[in-house]
N, C-alpha and C positions, 0 to 999 in steps of 0.2 A: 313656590313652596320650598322652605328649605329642608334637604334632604338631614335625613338625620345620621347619627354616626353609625348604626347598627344597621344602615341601609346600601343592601351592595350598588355599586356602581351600575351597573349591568340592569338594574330593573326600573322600571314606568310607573313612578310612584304618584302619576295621573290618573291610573287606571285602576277599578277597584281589582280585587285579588280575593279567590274566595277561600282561601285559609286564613287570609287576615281579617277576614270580615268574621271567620270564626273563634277568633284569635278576639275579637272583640265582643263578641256575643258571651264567652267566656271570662271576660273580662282582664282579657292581659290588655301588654301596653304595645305590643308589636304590631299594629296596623296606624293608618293616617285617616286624616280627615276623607278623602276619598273614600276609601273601605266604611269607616263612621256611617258618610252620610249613605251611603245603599247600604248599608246592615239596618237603618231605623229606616229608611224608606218599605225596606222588607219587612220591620216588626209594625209599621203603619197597616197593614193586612191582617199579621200574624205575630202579634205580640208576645205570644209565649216560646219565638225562638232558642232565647237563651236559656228556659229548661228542658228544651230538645235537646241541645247539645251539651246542658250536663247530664242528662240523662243516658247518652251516648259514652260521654267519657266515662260514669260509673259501669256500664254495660262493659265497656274495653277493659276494665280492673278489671269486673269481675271474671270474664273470661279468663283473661292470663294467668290469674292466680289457679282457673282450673285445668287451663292446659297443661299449667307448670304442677300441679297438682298428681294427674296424669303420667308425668313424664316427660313432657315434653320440654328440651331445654335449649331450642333453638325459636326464634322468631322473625320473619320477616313481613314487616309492617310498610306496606305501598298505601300510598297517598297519608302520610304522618300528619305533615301539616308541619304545625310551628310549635315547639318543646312547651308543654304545660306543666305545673303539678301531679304526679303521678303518672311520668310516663311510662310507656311500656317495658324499656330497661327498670328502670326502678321497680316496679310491681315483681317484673319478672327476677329481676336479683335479689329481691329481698325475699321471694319465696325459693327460690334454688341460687344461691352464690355461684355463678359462676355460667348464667345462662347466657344466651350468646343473642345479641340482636342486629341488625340490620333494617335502617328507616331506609325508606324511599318515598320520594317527592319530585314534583318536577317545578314546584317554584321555588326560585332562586330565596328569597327569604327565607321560606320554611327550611333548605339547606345551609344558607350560611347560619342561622340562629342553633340548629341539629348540631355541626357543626364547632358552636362555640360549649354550647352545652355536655358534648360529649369530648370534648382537647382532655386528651391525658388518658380516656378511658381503652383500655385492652381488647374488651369485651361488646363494641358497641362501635357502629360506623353509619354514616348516611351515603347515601346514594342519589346521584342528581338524577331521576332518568323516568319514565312516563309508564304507568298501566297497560297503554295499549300496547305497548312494545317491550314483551316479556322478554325477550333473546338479550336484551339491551339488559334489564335488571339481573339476568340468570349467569348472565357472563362477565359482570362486575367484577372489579377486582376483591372490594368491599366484600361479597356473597363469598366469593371463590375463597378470601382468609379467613371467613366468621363462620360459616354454613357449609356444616355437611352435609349436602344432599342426599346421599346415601342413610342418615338417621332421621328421623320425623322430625318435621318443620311446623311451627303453628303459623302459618298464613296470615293478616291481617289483612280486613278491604270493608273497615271500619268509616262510613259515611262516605265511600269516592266511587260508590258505582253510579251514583244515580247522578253525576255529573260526567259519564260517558254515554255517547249517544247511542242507538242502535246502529246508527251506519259506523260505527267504531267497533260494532261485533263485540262489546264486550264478554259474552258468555263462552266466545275461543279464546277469547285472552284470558278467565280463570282456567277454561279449561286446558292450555298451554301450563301457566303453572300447578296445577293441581299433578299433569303428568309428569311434570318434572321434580317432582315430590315423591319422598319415599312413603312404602307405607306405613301407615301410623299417623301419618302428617294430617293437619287439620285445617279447617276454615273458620275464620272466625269474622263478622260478616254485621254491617246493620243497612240498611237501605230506608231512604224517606219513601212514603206513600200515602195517598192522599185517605186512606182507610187507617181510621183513627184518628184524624185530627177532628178536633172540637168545633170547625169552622163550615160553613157551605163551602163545597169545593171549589165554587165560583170566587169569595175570596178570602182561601188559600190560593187559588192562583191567581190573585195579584201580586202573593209575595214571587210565587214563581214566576212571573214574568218579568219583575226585577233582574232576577237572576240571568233571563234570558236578554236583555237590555246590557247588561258587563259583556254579554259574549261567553256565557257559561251556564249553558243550559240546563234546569236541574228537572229530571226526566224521573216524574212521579210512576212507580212500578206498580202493578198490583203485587199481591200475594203469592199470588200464582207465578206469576214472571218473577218475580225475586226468589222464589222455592225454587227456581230451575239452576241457579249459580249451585246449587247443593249437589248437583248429579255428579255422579262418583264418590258422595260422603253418605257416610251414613248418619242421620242425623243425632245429636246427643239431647237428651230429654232436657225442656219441655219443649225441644221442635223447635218450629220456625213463629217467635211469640212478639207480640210489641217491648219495645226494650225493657220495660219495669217489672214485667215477670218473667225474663230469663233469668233463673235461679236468683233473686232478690234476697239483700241482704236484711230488708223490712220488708215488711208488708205493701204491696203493690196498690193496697186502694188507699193509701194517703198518700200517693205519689199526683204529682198538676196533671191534669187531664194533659196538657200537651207532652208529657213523657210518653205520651203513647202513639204518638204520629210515626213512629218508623218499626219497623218489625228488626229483631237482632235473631240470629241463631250461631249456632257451633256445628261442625260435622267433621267425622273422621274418617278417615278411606283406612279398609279393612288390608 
C-alpha cells in the first residue's frame, strides 16, 4: 500500500484507526482502504452509521455556539479526531472572536492533520496525548499557553467515552478534569448506546464487534451509566437526551431514526 503524502511516518496504515473510519463515515478523504473496509463492514450491521455521526457533529455546533453563548470562551476538546467542516475553533470564533481552543487526540493522524489546519493560527493548538491520562493533557504546554484554568473551560468528550473501557476507569479520568476546571466550566458530552437504535441489539452488535476485532472496543453505556460522567455539573435543560433533541435547530421528528442511537447532554459545575 502506498503511504500517502499526508500520512505521518510513524503510523500503521495496515491497521484500521477509529477516527479515520469516522473520518470516512463523514465522508472526508483522510482514511485508507483499511479504515473503508471496517467502517462498511460495521455499516453491513448498522447502516445508518454515517447519520450517527453527523448527527454528533451537529450536536458539537450546537453546543459550542451555546457555551460560547453563555460565556464561555475557552475550550478544550479530547479525543477531536481528524479536522472536519465546522470545527470547534470555527464555531467557537465565529461566535466569540477571539475564543481560545485546544484539540487533543492521541492518533498520530488526527494530529498531524489538526496540526496543518490550525499553522499560523494564535488562538488554537493540538495536543498529542490520551483521555486516560489527564496530568498529561492538563500539564501541556499547548493548555498551559491557550487555557486559563482559573476562568471556565467548556470541556469536550464528544463520541470517545464509549471507546474507554471500564478497566480505564474512565469516570476518575472526567472527574480528574472536571476538578481541574474552574467554576463555571462545562461538559459537553455524547456517548453511543444501544437504547435508541432502530436495530435488535443482537445486530447492532455485530457492528460493535467490528470494532472490537481493530482492537477498540466500543463499550455501549446505558443511560444511567452515561448520566453518572455528569456528577459535579449541573445539568443544562433538556438533560441528558438522544442527540436530535438537545436544543435542535429543526424539528427532531424529521431527523433518520438512527440520529437517535447516542444520548448528548451539557452540564455546568456551579
Amino acid at each position: 500500500m502506498e503511504r500517502p503524502a499526508w500520512a505521518p511516518r510513524s503510523i500503521d496504515i495496515t491497521v484500521p484507526s477509529v477516527s479515520r473510519m469516522y473520518d470516512y463515515y463523514l465522508g472526508g478523504s483522510h482514511n485508507f482502504e483499511v479504515d473503508r473496509e471496517a467502517a462498511r463492514k460495521a455499516m453491513e450491521f448498522m447502516p445508518g452509521l454515517p447519520k450517527i455521526m453527523q448527527a454528533n457533529r451537529a450536536f458539537l455546533r450546537r453546543a459550542v455556539r451555546f457555551a460560547a453563548g453563555a460565556g464561555v470562551t475557552q475550550f478544550l476538546d479530547v479525543g477531536s479526531g481528524i479536522p472536519t467542516f465546522g470545527n470547534v475553533h470555527e464555531v467557537a470564533q465565529a461566535a466569540v472572536p477571539g475564543a481560545r481552543v485546544v484539540y487533543v487526540d492521541h492518533d498520530p493522524v488526527a494530529v498531524a492533520h489538526s496540526q496543518a489546519v490550525l499553522e499560523g493560527s494564535e488562538d488554537a493548538a493540538v495536543v498529542a496525548a490520551d483521555l486516560r491520562k489527564p496530568r498529561e493533557i492538563l500539564g501541556s504546554h499547548e493548555v498551559g499557553r491557550l487555557i486559563d484554568l482559573d476562568r471556565p473551560v467548556a470541556l469536550l468528550l464528544v463520541a470517545v467515552l464509549h471507546f474507554v473501557e471500564d478497566a480505564d476507569d474512565p469516570y476518575a479520568a472526567v472527574a480528574e478534569l472536571r476538578d481541574a476546571l474552574a467554576p463555571g466550566s462545562m461538559l459537553i458530552l455524547t456517548h453511543a448506546s444501544y437504547e435508541g437504535i432502530p436495530l435488535p441489539p443482537e445486530r447492532a452488535g455485530g457492528a460493535v464487534d467490528v470494532y472490537k476485532n481493530i482492537r477498540n472496543p466500543l463499550i455501549m453505556r446505558s443511560r444511567d451509566e452515561i448520566a453518572r460522567f455528569f456528577e459535579g455539573y449541573d445539568m443544562v435543560e433538556p438533560g441528558l437526551v438522544p442527540m436530535p433533541k438537545w436544543r435542535p435547530d429543526t424539528a427532531p421528528e424529521g431527523e433518520d431514526p438512527y440520529a437517535f442511537s447516542a444520548y448528548a447532554g451539557v452540564g455546568r459545575t456551579a
